[in-house]
C-alpha positions as CSV (number, residue, x, y, z in Angstrom):
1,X,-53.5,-29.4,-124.9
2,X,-50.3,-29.9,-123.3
3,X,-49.1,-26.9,-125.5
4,X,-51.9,-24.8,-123.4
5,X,-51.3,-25.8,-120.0
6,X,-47.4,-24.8,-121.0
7,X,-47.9,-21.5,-122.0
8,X,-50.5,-20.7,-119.5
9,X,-49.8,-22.0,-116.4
10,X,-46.2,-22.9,-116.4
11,X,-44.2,-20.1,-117.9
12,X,-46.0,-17.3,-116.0
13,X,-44.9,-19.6,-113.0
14,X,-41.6,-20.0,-114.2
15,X,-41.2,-16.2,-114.9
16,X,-42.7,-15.4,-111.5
17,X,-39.6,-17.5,-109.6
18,X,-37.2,-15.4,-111.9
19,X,-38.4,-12.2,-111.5
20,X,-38.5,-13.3,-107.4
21,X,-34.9,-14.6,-107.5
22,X,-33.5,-11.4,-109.1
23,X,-35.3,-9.1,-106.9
24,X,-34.0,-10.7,-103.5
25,X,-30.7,-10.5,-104.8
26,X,-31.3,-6.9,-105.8
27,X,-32.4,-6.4,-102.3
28,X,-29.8,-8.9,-100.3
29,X,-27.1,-6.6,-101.9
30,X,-28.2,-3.2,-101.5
31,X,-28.7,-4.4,-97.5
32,X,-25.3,-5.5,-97.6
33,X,-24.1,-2.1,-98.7
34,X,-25.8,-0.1,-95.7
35,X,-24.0,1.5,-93.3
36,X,-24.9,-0.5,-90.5
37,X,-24.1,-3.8,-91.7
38,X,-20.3,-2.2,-93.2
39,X,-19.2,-1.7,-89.4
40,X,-17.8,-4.8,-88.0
41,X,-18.3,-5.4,-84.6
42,X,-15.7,-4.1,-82.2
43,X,-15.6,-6.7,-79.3
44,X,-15.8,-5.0,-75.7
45,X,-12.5,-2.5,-74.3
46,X,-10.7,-4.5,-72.1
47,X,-7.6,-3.3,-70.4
48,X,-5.1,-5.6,-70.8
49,X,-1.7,-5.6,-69.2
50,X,-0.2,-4.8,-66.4
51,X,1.1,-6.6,-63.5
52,X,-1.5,-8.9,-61.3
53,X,-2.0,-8.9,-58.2
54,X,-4.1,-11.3,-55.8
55,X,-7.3,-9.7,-54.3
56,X,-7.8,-9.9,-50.9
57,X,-11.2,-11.0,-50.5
58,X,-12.3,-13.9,-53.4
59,X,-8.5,-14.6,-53.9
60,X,-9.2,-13.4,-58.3
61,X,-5.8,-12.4,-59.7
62,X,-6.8,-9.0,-61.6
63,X,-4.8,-6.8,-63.6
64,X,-3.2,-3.5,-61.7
65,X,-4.3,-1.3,-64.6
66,X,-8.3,-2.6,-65.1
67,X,-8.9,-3.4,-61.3
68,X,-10.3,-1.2,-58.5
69,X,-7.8,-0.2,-56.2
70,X,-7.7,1.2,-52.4
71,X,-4.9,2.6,-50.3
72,X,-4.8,0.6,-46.8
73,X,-2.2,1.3,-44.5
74,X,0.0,2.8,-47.0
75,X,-0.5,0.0,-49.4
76,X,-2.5,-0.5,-52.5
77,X,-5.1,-3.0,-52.4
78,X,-6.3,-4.2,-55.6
79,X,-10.1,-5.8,-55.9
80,X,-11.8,-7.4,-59.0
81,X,-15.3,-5.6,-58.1
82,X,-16.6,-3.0,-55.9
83,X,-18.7,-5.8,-54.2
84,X,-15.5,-7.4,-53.1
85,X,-13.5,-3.8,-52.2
86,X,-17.2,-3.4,-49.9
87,X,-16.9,-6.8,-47.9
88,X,-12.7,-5.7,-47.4
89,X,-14.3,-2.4,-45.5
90,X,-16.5,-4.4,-43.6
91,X,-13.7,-7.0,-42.5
């Protein structure tokens, strides 16, 4: 009896889960080889650098090389964002 229920109902189980486990590691390496998941991720360019200077409206230090800049009255104005190089026209 106990003979039966082992060899019909708990070694086709058993088989099943091994079968399972060796085809999701088949798979979880072959999607580990794509293309796609080789590439790390490249965080987003930046300029870095470069002296800082104060910006005139919201008072941000930014860099000279990454910032917006405007000529005004023969000097360079440097903003952190075109919003705040727009409110420095109005003003």
């Amino acid at each position: 009896m106990i003979r039966f229920f082992v060899i019909r109902f708990l070694l086709p189980l058993f088989i099943l889960f091994l079968v399972r486990a060796i085809l999701r590691s088949i798979f979880a390496s072959a999607r580990s080889f794509s293309p796609a998941a080789s590439k790390p991720e490249q965080p987003p360019a930046v300029s870095t650098g470069g002296e800082l200077k104060k910006d005139p409206v919201c008072g941000t230090y930014v860099s000279t090389s990454g910032s917006i800049s405007r000529t005004v009255n023969g000097q360079v104005v440097y903003f952190c964002s075109a919003q705040c190089r727009d409110k420095y026209r109005v003003a």
